[in-house]
C-alpha positions as CSV (number, residue, x, y, z in Angstrom):
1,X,74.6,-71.9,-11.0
2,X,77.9,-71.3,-10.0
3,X,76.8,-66.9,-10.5
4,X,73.9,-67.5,-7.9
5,X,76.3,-69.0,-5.3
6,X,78.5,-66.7,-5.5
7,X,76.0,-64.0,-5.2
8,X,74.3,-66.1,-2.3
9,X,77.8,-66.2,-0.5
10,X,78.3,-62.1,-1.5
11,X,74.6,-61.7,0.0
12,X,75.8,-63.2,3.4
13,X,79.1,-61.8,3.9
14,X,77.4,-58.5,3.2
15,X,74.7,-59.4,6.0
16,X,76.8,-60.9,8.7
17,X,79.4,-57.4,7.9
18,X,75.5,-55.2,8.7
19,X,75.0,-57.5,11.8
20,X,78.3,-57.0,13.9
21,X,78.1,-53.1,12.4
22,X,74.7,-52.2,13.2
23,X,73.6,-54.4,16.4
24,X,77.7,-53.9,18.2
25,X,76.2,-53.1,21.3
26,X,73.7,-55.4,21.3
27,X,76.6,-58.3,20.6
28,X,78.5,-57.2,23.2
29,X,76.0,-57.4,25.5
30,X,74.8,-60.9,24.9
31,X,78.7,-62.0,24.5
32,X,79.0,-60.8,28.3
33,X,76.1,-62.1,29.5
34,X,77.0,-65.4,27.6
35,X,80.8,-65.2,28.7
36,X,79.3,-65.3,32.8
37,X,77.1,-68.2,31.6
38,X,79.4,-70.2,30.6
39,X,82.2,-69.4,32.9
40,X,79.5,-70.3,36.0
41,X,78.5,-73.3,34.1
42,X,82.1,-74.6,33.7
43,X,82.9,-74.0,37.6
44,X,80.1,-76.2,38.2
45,X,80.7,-78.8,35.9
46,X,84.2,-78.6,37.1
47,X,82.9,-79.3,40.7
48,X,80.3,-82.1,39.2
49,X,83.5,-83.9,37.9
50,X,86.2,-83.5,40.6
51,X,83.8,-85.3,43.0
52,X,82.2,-88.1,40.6
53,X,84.9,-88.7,38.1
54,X,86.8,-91.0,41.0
55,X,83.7,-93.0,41.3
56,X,83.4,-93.7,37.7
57,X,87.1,-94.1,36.8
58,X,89.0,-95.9,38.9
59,X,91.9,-95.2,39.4
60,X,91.7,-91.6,38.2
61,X,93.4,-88.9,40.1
62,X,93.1,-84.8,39.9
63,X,96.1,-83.4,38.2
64,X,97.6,-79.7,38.6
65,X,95.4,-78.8,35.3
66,X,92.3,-79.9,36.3
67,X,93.0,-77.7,39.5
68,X,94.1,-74.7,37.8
69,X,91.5,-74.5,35.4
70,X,88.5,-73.8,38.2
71,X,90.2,-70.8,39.4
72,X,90.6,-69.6,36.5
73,X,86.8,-70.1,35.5
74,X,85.7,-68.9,38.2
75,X,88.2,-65.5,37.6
76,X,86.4,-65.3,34.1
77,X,82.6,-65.3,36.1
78,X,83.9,-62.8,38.9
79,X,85.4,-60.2,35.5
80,X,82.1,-60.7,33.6
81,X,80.1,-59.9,36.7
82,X,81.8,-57.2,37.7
83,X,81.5,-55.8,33.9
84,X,78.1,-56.2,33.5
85,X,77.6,-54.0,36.4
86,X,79.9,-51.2,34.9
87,X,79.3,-48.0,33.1
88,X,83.0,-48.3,31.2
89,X,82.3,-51.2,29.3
90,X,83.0,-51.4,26.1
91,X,82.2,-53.5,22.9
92,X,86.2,-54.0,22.0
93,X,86.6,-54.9,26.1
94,X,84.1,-57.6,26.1
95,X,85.0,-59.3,22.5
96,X,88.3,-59.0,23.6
97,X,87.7,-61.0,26.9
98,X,85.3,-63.8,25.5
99,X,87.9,-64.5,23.2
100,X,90.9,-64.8,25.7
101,X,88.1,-67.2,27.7
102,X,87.9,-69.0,24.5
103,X,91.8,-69.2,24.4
104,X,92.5,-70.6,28.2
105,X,89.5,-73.1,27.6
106,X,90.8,-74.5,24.6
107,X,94.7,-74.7,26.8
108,X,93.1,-76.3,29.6
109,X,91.6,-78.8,27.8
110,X,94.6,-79.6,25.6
111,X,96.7,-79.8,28.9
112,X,93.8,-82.5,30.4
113,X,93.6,-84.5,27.2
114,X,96.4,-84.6,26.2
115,X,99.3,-84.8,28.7
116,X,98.4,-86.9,32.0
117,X,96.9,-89.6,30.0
118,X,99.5,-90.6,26.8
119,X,97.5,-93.6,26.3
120,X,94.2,-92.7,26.5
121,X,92.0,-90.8,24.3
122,X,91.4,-87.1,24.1
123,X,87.7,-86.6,25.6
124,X,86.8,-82.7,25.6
125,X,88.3,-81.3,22.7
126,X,86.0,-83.0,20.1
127,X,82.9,-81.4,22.8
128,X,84.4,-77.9,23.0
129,X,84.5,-77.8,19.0
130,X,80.4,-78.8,18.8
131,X,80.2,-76.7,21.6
132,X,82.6,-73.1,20.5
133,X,79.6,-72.2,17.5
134,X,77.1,-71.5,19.7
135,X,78.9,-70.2,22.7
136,X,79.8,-66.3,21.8
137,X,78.8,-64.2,19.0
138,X,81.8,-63.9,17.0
139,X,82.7,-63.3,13.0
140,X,83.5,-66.2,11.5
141,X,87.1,-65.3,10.8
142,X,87.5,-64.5,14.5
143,X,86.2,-69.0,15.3
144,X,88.4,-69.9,12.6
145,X,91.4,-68.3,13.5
146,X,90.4,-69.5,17.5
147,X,90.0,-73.4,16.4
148,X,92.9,-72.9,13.9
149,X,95.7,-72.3,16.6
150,X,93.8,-74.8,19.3
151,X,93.8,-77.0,16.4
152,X,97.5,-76.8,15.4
153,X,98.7,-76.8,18.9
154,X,97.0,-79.9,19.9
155,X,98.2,-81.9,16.5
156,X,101.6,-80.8,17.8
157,X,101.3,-81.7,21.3
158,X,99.6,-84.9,20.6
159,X,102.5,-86.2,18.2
160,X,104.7,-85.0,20.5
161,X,103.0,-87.1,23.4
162,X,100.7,-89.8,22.5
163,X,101.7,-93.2,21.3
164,X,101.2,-93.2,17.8
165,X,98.0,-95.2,17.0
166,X,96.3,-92.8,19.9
167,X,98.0,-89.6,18.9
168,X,96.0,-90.5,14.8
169,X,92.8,-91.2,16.4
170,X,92.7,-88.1,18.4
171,X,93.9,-86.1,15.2
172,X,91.5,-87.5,13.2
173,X,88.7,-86.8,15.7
174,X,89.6,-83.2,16.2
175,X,90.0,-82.5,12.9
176,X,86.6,-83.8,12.0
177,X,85.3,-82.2,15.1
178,X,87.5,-78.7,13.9
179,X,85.5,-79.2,10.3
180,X,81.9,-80.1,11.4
181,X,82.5,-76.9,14.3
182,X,83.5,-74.3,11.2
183,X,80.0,-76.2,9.5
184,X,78.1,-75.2,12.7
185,X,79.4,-71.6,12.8
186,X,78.5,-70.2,9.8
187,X,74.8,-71.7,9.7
188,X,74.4,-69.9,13.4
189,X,75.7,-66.9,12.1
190,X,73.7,-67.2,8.9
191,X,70.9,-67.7,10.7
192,X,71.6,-65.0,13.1
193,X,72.6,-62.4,10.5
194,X,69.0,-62.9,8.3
195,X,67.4,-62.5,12.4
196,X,68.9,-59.2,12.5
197,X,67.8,-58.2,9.0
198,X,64.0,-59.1,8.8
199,X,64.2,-57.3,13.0
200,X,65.8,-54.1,11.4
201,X,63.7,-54.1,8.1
202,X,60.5,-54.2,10.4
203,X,62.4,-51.7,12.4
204,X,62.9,-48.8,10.1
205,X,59.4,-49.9,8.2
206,X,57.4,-48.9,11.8
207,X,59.5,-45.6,12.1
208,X,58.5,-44.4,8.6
209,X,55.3,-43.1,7.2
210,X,54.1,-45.6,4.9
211,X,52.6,-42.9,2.4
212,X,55.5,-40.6,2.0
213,X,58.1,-42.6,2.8
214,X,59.7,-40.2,5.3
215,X,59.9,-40.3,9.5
216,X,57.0,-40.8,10.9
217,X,55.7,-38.3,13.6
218,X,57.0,-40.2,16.7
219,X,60.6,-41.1,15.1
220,X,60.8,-37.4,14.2
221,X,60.4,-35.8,17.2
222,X,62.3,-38.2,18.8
223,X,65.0,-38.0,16.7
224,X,64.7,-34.4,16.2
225,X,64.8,-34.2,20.7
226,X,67.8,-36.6,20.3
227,X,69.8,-33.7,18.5
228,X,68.7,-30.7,20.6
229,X,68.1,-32.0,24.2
230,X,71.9,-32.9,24.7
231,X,72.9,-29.1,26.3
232,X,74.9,-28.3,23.7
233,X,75.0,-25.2,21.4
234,X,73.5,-26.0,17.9
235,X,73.7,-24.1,14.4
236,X,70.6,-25.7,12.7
237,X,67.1,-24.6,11.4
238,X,64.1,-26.6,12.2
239,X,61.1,-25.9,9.5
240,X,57.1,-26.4,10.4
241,X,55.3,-27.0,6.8
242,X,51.1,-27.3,6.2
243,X,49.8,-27.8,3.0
244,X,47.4,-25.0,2.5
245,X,44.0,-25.8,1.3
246,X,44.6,-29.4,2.0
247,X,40.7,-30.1,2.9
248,X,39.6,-28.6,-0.1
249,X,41.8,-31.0,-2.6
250,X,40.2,-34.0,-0.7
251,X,36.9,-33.0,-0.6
252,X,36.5,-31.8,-4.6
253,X,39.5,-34.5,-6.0
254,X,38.7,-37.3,-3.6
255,X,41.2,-38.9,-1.0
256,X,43.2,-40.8,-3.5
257,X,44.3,-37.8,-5.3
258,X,45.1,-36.5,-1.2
259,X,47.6,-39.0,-0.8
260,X,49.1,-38.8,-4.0
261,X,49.8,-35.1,-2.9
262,X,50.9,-36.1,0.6
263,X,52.9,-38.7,-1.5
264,X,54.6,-36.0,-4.0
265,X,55.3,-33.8,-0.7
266,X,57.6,-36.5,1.0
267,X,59.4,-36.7,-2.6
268,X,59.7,-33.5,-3.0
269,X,61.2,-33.0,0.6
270,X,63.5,-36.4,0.2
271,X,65.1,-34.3,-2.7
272,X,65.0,-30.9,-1.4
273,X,66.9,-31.4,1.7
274,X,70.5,-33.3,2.6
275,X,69.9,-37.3,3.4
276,X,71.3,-36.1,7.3
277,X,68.6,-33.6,7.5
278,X,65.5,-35.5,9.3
279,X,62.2,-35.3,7.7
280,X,59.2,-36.6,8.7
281,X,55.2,-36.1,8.7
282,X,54.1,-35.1,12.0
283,X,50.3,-34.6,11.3
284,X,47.3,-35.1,8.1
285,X,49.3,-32.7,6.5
286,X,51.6,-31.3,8.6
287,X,55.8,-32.2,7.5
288,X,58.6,-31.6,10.0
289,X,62.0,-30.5,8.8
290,X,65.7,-30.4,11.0
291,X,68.2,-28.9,8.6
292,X,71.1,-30.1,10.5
293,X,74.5,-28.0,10.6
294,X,73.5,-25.2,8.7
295,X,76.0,-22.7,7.8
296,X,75.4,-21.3,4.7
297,X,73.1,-17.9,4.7
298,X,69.6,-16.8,5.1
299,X,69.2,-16.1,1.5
300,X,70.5,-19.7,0.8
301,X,67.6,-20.9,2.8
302,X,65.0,-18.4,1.6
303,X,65.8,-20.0,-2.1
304,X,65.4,-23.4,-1.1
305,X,62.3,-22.5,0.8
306,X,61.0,-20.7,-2.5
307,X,62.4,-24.0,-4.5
308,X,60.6,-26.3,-2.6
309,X,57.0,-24.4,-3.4
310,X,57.5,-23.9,-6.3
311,X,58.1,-27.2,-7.3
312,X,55.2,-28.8,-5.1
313,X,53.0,-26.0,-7.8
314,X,54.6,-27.1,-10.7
315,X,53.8,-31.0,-9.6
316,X,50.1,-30.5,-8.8
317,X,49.6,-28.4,-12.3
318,X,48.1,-31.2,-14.2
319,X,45.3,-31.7,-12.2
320,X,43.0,-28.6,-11.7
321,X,41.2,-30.0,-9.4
322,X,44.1,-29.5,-6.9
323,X,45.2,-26.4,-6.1
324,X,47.4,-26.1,-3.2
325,X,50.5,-24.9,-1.9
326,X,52.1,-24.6,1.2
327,X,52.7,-22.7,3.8
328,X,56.3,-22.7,6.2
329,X,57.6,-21.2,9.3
330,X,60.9,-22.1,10.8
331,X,63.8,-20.8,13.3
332,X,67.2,-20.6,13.2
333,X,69.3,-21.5,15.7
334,X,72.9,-20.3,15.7
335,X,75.2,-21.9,18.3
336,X,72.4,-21.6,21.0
337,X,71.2,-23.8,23.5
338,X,67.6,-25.1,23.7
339,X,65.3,-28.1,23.5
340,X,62.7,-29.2,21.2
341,X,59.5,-28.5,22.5
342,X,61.0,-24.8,23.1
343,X,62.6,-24.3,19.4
344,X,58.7,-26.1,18.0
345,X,56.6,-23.7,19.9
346,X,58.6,-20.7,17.8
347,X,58.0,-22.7,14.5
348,X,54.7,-23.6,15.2
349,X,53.9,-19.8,16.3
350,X,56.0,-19.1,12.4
351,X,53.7,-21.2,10.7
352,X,50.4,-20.0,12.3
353,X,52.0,-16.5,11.5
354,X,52.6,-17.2,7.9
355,X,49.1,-18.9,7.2
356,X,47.4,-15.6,8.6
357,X,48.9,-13.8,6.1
358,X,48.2,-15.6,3.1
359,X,48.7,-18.9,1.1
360,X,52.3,-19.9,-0.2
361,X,54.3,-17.8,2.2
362,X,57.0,-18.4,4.7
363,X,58.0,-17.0,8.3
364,X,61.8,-16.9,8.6
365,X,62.7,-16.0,12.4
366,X,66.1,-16.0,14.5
367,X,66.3,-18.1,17.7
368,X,66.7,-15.3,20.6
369,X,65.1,-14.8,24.1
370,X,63.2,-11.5,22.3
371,X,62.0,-13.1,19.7
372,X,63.6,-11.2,16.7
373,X,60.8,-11.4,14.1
374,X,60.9,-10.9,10.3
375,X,57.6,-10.2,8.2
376,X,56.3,-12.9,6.4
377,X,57.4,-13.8,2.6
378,X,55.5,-14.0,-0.2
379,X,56.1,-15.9,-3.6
């Protein structure tokens, strides 16, 4: 029992440590949209209570914190506007700043509970505990250490204040409220982190193929565009593969036995090529290849080209009802500029060129405004 807990508790730190990784900008924009929230919410309530608390309370009068604390709200809504509407913002900035807001709420509210009133009872801090959970999304260690200080500082400056029999029923408030808060914090970021995981699971599940297990054809391309439409010189090789005779093995061995080729192809390619490379099926039988950073030589290449079919032979042998290969062209760009549907038209015009001249062959070309052109290999 105790094993399963602790590989529950392992299971969620490892979670929560993918959610602030993986969705950073995402946080930081709902922290800042959450931080002006809350900082317009608190001017208002501010404003609620300046004008009805005298009615209530009698006898009550505003003090120099209660006065300082709305300008300072309402210099925490005027920053988080002005952010959001900024192109320099950045995920440390705005973390940074909804934790300082977290920081002059929690000494506003010790200066109002605690040190106008000595005999009366502290009223907000209990509220801002229940309250800090759900306010920003923050790692737990960064609410601990936040409630931990308010926490200490407002023991101290009760003792230090309070009659005694006030200053231990505030404590023991605040530290229940402290406790049940930490409670609160980790279930919202439980539940937030296990949000994050089923979203990003369905995420990368619609941007593969579900037959081969590689990129589908949208999330290739557009990942492939995201590399080369950026205006910057590129040393990469982008490879345009067809499985020839494709038809033919569904047709005589049935579709099953296709897929299980289309299957063995995205293997094959998952183990040929570097796990930065992107792969991906871009048609029935059509695979797109970005070898990314390529600096090693054209023969290195031609081997792994000649590899690669050989191996999808050697894996379709046991069944003679299929009989296929495949065909590849592909360009090399060297520290050149261009754009994807530029550098595909080349490949595509390499593949055409090297399925006109036989089965199990490759096009090799070099990116250039001429065109340099090399004769077609043959296994």
């Amino acid at each position: 029992m105790w094993q399963r807990f602790m590989t529950n508790v392992k299971n969620m730190l490892r979670l929560e440590k993918e959610y602030f990784k993986d969705a950073e900008l995402e946080i930081a924009e709902k922290n800042l949209g959450l931080l002006r929230i809350s900082s317009m919410i608190n001017v208002v309530l501010l404003l609620f209570f300046y004008i009805l608390t005298p009615f209530i309370v009698k006898g009550w009068t505003i003090t120099l914190q209660h006065l300082l604390f709305l300008p300072a709200a309402l210099l925490f809504f005027i920053l988080s506007s002005l952010l959001m509407k900024s192109y320099l913002k950045s995920s440390r900035t705005i973390t940074g700043l909804c934790q300082l807001y977290v920081v002059v709420v929690f000494v506003f509210v010790i200066l109002i509970d605690v040190f106008p009133y000595p005999s009366a009872p502290a009223t907000f801090m209990p509220v801002i505990y229940v309250a800090l959970p759900a306010l920003f999304i923050l790692p737990f260690s960064h609410i601990f250490f936040l409630m931990l200080w308010a926490e200490i500082v407002f023991i101290v400056s009760v003792k230090a204040v309070k009659i005694q029999s006030m200053a231990e029923n505030d404590i023991f408030n605040s530290i229940v409220g402290f406790l049940f808060a930490l409670a609160v914090a980790q279930v919202i970021l439980k539940l937030r982190s296990e949000d994050h995981d089923i979203r990003s699971r369905y995420k990368r599940l619609s941007m593969l193929d579900s037959l081969t297990g590689i990129l589908n054809k949208k999330t290739c391309e557009d990942a492939i565009r995201s590399y080369l439409d950026v205006g910057i010189p590129r040393t990469c090789v982008l490879l345009f593969m067809d499985l020839d005779n494709f038809k033919e093995v569904n047709d005589l061995a049935g579709h099953s036995c296709g897929d299980k080729l289309l299957a063995e192809t995205g293997r094959l390619l998952l183990s040929s090529f570097r796990p930065t490379d992107i792969i991906g099926r871009v048609g029935g039988d059509e695979f797109m290849v970005l070898i990314k950073d390529f600096y090693d030589s054209e023969d290195t290449l031609k081997k792994t080209f000649t590899t690669f079919q050989t191996d999808l032979v050697k894996s379709l042998s046991g069944n003679p009802l299929v009989k296929t290969s495949c065909s590849i062209g592909a360009v090399c760009l060297k520290k050149q500029v261009t754009n994807f549907d530029t550098l595909f038209k080349l490949t595509d015009q390499a593949l055409y060129d090297a399925k006109a001249s036989g089965k199990n062959r490759y096009v090799l070309r070099t990116y250039s405004k001429t065109e340099q052109i090399k004769n077609p290999e043959i296994l």
